[in-house]
C-alpha positions as CSV (number, residue, x, y, z in Angstrom):
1,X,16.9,-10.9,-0.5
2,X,15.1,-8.0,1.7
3,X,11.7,-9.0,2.2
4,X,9.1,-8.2,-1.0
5,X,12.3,-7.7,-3.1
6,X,12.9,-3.9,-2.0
7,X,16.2,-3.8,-2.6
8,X,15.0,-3.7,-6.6
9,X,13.8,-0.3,-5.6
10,X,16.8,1.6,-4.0
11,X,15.9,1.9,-1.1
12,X,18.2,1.9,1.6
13,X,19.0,-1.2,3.3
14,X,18.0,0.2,6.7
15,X,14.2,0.7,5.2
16,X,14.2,-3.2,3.0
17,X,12.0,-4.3,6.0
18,X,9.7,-2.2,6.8
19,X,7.1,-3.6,6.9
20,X,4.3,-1.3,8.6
21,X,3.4,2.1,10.0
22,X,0.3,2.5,11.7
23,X,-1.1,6.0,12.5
24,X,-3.9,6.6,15.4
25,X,-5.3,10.0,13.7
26,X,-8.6,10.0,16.6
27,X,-8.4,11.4,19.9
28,X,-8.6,8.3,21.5
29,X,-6.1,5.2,22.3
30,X,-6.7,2.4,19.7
31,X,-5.1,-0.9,19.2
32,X,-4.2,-2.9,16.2
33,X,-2.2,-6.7,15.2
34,X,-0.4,-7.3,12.0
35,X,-0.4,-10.3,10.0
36,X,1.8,-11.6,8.0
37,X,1.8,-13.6,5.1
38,X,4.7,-15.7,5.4
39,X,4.5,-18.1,2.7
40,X,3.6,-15.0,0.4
41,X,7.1,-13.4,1.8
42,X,9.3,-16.6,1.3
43,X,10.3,-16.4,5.1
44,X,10.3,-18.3,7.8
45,X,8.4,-16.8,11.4
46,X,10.5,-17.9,13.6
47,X,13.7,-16.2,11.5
48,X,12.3,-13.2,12.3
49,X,10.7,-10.9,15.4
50,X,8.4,-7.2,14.6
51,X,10.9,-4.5,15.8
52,X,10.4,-0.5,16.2
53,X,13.4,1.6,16.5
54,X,13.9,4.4,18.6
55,X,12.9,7.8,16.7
56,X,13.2,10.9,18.2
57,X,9.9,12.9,19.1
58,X,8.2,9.5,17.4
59,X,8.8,6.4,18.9
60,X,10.4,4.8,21.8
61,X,12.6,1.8,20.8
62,X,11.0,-1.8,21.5
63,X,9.8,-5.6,20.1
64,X,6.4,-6.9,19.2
65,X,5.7,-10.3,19.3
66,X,3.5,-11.3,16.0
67,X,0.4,-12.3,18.1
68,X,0.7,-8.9,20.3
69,X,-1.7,-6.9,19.8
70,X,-0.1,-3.3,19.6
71,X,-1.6,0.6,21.2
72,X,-1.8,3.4,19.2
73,X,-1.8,6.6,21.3
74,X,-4.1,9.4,19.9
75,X,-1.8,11.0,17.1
76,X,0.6,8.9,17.2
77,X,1.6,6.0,15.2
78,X,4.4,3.5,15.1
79,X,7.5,2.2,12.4
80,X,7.8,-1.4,12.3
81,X,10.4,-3.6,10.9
82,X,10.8,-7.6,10.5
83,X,13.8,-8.2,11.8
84,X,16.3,-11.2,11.8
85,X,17.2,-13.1,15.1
C-alpha cells in the first residue's frame, strides 16, 4: 500500500509518496522540519528515509534525515518523498 492509500486515487506510482512540498515565497532564506505521523501512516521510520529527486530548474537531487531541519532559498521550494530503504 502507497502511503495514505494514494494509489485509490490514480495517481502515478512515482507521486504515491509524496509526501511534502514546501515553498519559501519571501525574499529571505527560511528553514523548516517535517514530522511525521507514523503510527497515523501504518509505517515503520526506520523502513523509510525523506528523499528529493533531481528536477530540472527546481531542485537538486538529495536525502533528509527526519530530524534535519531543511533551507528554503528565497523562491524556491523543495519535493519530498518517503522513500523505502
Amino acid at each position: 500500500m502507497g502511503v495514505c492509500g494514494l494509489e485509490r486515487h490514480g495517481l502515478p506510482e512515482m507521486h504515491r509518496n509524496l509526501i511534502g512540498t514546501a515553498g519559501n515565497w519571501n525574499d529571505d532564506p527560511t528553514s523548516f522540519s517535517l514530522q511525521i505521523d507514523w503510527k497515523a501512516l501504518g509505517l515503520n521510520a526506520e523502513q523509510y528515509h525523506l528523499y528529493a529527486p533531481f528536477v530540472k530548474d527546481f531542485q537538486e537531487e538529495t536525502s533528509f534525515a527526519f530530524s534535519q531541519i531543511i533551507m528554503a532559498n528565497p523562491k524556491k521550494g523543495w519535493l519530498i518523498y518517503l522513500k523505502k530503504n
